[in-house]
N, C-alpha and C positions, 0 to 999 in steps of 0.2 A: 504494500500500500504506500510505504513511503519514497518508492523508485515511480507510481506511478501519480505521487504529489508532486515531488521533482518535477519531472515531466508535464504536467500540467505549468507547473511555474515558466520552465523555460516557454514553451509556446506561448504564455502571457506577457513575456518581456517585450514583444511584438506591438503591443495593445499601448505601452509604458511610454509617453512622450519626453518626461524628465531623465535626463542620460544621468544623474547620480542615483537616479532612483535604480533606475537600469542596473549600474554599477553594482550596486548594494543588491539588488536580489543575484546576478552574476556572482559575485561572495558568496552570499551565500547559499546559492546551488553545489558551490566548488566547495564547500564545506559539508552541504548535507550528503554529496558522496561519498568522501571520505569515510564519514559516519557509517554511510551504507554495506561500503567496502569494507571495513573495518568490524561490524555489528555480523555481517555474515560470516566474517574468518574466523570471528569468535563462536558464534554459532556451531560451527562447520568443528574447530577445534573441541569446544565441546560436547559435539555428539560423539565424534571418535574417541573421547578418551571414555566417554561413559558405554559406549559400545565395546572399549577394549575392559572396560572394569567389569561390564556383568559377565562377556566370555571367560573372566577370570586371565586374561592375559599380563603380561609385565605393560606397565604403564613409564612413560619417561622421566624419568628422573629430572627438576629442574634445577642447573646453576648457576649462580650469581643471583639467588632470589633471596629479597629482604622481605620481610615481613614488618611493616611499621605501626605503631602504636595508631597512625592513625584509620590506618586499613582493619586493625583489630577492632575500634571502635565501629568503622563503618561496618563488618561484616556480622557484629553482635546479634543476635537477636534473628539472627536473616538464616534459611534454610537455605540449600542451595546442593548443587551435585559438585562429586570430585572432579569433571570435566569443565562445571562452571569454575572452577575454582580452577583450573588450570589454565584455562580457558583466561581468567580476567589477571593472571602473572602475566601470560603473554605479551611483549611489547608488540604493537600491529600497527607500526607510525610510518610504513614504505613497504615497498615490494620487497624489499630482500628480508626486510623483519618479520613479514606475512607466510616467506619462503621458509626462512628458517623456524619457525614456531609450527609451520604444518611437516618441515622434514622431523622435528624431533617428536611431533605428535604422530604421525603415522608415516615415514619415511618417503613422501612425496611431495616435494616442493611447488610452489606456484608453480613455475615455469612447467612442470610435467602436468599439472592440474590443466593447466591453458592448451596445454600442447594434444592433451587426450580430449579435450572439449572441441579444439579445432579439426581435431581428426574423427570424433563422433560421429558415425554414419546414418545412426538412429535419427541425428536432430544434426540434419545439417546448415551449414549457413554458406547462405545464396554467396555466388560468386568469389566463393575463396579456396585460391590454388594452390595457395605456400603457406603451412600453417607455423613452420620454422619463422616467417616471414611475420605474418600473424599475430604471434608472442613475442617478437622484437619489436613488433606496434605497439601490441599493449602495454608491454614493460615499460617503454617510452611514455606512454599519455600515463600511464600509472605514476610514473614518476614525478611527471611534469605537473598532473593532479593535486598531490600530495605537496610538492612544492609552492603552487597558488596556497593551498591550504594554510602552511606552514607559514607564510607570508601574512597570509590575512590575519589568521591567529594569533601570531608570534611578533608581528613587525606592524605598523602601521598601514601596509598596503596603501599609502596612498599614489596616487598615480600608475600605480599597474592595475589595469584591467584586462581580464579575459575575453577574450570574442567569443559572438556567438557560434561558429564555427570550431571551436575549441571546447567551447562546451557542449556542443550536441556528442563531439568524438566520446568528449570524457564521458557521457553517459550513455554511448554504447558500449565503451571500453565495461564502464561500470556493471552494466547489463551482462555483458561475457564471463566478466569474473564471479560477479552473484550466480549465475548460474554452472560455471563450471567450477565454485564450491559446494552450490546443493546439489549437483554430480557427484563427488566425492564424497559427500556426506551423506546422500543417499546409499551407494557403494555400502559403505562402512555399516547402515546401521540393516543391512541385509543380513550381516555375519549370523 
């Protein structure tokens, strides 16, 4: 529902005659992907490891993880599964950090997540002949995504903005990746 709120926004930037106003939902659409991208890797993270804990299998060890008084306080009182809780250690702040928390969660990185989605016969996507080619797209708009984000969020943003053309890419790029983590997560909770 919130990939087809997006979506509805962008096509109303159209309607938008003030260009800061423009700008400001531009933001933040580049923001509520992130979220997106991010909300399903945890997802995704956490069905697999809850799918590897009821098979009874070895679960991944995490390291370099703090645990802080203030996290202690937030999780008090909250129910929650060992996959969500794996799931919310996870740093999921770029492609490579989304790659490496799905290698050590079930030993398949984005890139192979992307790469088996583009080659999917079942659900194929129109017009595309190099899926190597593909995943060196998405990697790129994924990055370049997460960067606008990182800007907005983190820095002032003022004076850069995204074009419309830049953000339709990033929400199909976003569209590809949500779906070829509920691929994998579907996968997973078959076992």
């Amino acid at each position: 529902m919130r990939l087809n709120d997006i979506i509805a926004t962008f096509a109303a930037i159209r309607e938008v005659t003030d260009e800061k106003i423009r700008d400001e939902l531009r933001r933040h659409i580049v923001v509520s992907l992130v979220a997106v991208i991010q909300g399903s890797a945890r997802s995704t993270i956490a069905g697999i490891v809850d799918a590897k804990e009821e098979c009874g299998e070895q679960l991944p060890e995490f390291q370099h993880v703090r645990i802080t008084l203030a996290m202690v306080r937030e999780l008090k009182n909250r129910q929650f599964s060992v996959g969500e809780f794996v799931a919310h250690l996870s740093s999921l702040n770029g492609f490579e950090q989304i790659s490496a928390a799905l290698q050590h969660a079930c030993a398949q990185d984005l890139n192979t997540t992307l790469l088996n989605r583009f080659r999917d016969q079942a659900r194929p996507i129109d017009g595309l002949k190099n899926p190597q080619q593909a995943v060196a797209t998405a990697r790129a708009q994924i990055l370049s995504l997460f960067t606008y984000r990182n800007i907005y969020c983190h820095e002032s943003g003022i004076g850069i903005s995204v074009k419309d053309q830049e953000l339709y890419e990033f929400i199909v790029t976003t569209i590809t990746v949500v779906t070829a983590l509920g691929l994998l997560r579907a996968k997973w909770l078959k076992l």
